[in-house]
N, C-alpha and C positions, 0 to 999 in steps of 0.2 A: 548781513542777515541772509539765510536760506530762503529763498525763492522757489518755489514749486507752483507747478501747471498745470490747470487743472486737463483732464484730457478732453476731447474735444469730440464728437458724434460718433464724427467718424474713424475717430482711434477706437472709439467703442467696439463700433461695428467689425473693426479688423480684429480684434480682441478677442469677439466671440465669434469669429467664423473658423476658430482651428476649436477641432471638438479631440478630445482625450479617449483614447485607446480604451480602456476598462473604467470604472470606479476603484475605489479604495474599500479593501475588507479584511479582515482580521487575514486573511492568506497569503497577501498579497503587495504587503506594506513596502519592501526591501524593493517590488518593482516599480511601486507606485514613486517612492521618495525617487526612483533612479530619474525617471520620466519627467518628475514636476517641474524642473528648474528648465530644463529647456523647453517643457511645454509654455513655459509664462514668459522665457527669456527675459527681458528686461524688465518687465514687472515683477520678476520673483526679488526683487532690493526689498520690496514692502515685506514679502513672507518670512525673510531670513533676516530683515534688520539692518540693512546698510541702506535704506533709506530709512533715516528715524524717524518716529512720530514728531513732529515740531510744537515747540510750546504754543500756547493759544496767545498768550502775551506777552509783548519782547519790549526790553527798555530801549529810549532814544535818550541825548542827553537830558531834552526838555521829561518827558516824561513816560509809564506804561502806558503802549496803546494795544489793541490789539493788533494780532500776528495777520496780516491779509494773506498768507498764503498756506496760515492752519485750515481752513474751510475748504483748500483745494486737494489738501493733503489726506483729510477725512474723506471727499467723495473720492479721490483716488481709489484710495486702503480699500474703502467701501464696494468698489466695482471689481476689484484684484479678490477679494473676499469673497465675492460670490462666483468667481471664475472656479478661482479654490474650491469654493464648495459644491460644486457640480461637477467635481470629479469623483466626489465619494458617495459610496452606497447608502442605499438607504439603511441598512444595517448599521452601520459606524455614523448616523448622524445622532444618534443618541453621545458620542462626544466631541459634538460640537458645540466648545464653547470660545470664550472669551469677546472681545468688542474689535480686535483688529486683526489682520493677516497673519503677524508676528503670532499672536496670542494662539490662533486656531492651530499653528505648525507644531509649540512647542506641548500642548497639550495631546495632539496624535502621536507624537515623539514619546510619550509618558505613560502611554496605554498600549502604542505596538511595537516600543522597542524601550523599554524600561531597562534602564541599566544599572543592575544591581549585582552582585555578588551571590544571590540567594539564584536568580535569575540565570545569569552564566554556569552556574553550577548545572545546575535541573537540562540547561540542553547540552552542556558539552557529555554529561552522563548519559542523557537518551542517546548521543551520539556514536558516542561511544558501546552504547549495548545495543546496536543499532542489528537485526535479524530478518532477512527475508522468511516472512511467515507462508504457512507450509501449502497455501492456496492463492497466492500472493504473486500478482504480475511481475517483470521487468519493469515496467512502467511505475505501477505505482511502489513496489519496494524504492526506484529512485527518486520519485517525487517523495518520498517519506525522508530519503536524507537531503533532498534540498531543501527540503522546509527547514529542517534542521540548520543546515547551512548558511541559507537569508536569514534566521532569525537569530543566530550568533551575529552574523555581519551587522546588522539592523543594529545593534549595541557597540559596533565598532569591536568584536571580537573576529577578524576574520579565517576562515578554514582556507586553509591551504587546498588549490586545484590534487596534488598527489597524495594527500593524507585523506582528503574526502574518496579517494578512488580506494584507496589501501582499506578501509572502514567499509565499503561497501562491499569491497572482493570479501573480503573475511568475513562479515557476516551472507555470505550468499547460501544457499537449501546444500544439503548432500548431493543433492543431485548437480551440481556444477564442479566438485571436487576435479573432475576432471580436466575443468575449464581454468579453474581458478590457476594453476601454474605457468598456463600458457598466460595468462591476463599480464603475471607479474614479470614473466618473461620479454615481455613484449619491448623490443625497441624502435622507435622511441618511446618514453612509457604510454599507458593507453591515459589519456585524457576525461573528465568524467562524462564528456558529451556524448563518446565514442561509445562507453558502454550500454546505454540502450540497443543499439545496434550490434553489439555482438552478442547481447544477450537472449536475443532477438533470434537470430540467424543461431543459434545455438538450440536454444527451443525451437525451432522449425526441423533442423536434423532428428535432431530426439525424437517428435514428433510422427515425422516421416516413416520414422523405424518400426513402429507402433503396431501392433500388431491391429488389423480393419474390427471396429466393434460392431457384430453384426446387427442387422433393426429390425429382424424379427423377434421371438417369444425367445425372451432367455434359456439358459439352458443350466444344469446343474448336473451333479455327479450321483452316476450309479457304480455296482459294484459288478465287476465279470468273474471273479472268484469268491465262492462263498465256503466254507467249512461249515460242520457242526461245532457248537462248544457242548463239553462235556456238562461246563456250569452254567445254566441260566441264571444270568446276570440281569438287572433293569436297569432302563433309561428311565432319569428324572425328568418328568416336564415341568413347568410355569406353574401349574395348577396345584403341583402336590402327587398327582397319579405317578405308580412306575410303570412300568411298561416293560414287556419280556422283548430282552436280548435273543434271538434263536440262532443266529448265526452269526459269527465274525473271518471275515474276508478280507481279500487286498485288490486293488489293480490300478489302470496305468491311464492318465490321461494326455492326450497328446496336443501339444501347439506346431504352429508354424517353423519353430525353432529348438524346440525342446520336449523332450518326456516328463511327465513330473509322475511318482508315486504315492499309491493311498493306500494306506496301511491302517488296520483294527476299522476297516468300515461295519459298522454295526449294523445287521439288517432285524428290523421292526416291524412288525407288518403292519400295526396299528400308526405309524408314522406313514403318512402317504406324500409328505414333502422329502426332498432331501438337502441336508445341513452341509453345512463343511467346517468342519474343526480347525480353525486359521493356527492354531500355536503348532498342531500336531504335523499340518501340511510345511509350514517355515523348516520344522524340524528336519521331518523328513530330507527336504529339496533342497535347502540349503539358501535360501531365500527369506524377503521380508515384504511386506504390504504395507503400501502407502494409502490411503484412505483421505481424498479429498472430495468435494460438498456434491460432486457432479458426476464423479466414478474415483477407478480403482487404482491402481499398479502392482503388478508381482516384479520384484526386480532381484538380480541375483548380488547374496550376500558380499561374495569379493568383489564381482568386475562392476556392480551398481546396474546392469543390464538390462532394461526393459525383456521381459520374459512372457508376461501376459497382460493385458488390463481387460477394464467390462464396467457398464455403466453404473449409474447408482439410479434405483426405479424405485419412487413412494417408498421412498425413507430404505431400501435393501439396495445391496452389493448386488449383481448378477453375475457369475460366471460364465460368458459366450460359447458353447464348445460346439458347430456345426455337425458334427458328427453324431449330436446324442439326439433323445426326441424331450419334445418339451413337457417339463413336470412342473405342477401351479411351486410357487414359492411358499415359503415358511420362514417364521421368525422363532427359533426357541435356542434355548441355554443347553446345551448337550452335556452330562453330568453322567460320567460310566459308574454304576454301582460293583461295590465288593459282592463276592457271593456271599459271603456271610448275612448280608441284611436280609 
């Protein structure tokens, strides 16, 4: 007959004097499960089953008595149970169930790492269409594909260390196109841990390059060549009003590194702000705009070149230009009328 003991004060005491690293939450499960077995060391028999629950009644020849060392085996379970369970958050205690160690494991197993076929689908696919979005750190684009990753594993599907780095290179912004070659080039290959840090030191260069946003009154674009037009044409506003077209002109605004040109600048007198037409500017320059929550980017079409940026102020774009003087801003839809209307 199995024999079990019950523990004694001061196995207690030594029990609960190692305290656990985090709780257990829906995020976190892949590190929690890695943690628990050595956090409990020899007590994790009760959680995992290799020390079994014993029957409460065991035959001798003469006859059933009860098991004297079932009652030792419940306060055991019972004290490993509650170690258990003060590792988990208070969030995930809504599933905590069942009556012993065993029971409590197999049902956190059932809720944060289900393993189904319907389940494995749904993340190998987000894994797989896995995209740094367009305002979107280093940092957290790669904690987007670990979670990924521990929660394949968590089911016993594990991702491969070079196939998770190959998944992350390929989904990286345009703006790393550059990088992404040398990533794959790299001997020996780059590791997933590695790339934080060079994605890191990568955005710091870019960065650096930037041209300074300056932190006074924004600035926006005037015109130094003006003509007469033969046809007076209108401008649509918001409201419905048109507005007379009097002259259309060109000229040139200058960066740190670049000219860029402005062509059909329409001059309005009744418009006291000034616009800038982004399709007709792209055109022109040969360039695109990246538009994230904070500011801007003009970058050039081929080489992807930080060309200009400028911040984003109560919900507008600001174009920086030191040289010009400051004119209040505007918000309208710029819409050139035919003469005929």
């Amino acid at each position: 007959m199995e024999t079990i003991t019950a523990f004694t004060t001061q196995d207690k005491k030594s029990h609960n004097s190692h305290k656990f690293a985090f709780t257990l939450s829906h995020t976190n499960y892949g590190y929690w499960k890695a943690m628990i077995e050595p956090f409990l060391v020899s007590l994790f028999g009760y959680v995992d089953g290799t020390i079994t629950c014993l029957k409460p009644k065991v035959g001798t020849r003469d006859a059933i008595i009860d098991n004297p060392s079932y009652p030792c085996w419940i306060c055991n379970d019972a004290h490993v149970r509650m170690i258990f369970i003060s590792t988990i958050s208070e969030s995930s205690f809504q599933h905590v169930q069942g009556t012993t160690s065993r029971d409590l494991l197999l049902q956190l197993e059932r809720v944060y790492a289900p393993h189904n076929s319907s389940r494995e689908y749904t993340l190998k696919t987000q894994l797989l269409k896995l995209a740094m979005k367009g305002d979107e750190t280093p940092l957290s684009y790669l904690a987007h594909a670990q979670e990924y990753a521990t929660a394949l594993a968590n089911i016993g599907e594990h991702v491969k260390d070079k196939d998770l780095v190959l998944l992350v290179i390929s989904g990286l912004r345009e703006e790393y196109n550059g990088l992404k070659s040398t990533l794959l080039a790299h001997h020996p290959p780059i590791t997933f841990i590695e790339l934080h840090a060079l994605l890191s030191d990568h955005d710091y260069l870019i960065n650096k390059n930037l041209p300074a946003i300056p932190t006074s009154q924004p600035h926006v674009f005037t015109a130094s060549t003006r003509t007469s037009s033969p046809n007076i044409n209108s401008l649509h506003v918001g409201d419905g009003n048109s507005l007379p077209i009097l002259h259309i002109g060109s000229s040139k605004i200058y960066s740190s590194n670049q000219t860029f040109n402005l062509s059909n600048i329409l001059y309005v007198p009744e418009v006291k702000k000034n616009l800038l037409f982004v399709q007709q500017f792209c055109n022109d320059n040969n360039v695109f705009f990246e538009f994230h929550s904070s500011f801007f980017v003009v970058k050039d079409e081929l080489t992807r070149t930080t060309l200009l940026t400028g911040p984003s102020n109560n919900g507008l774009y600001s174009l920086c230009l030191p040289s010009l003087k400051s004119i209040p801003k505007i918000a309208l839809t710029v819409v050139k009328a035919s003469s005929s209307v």
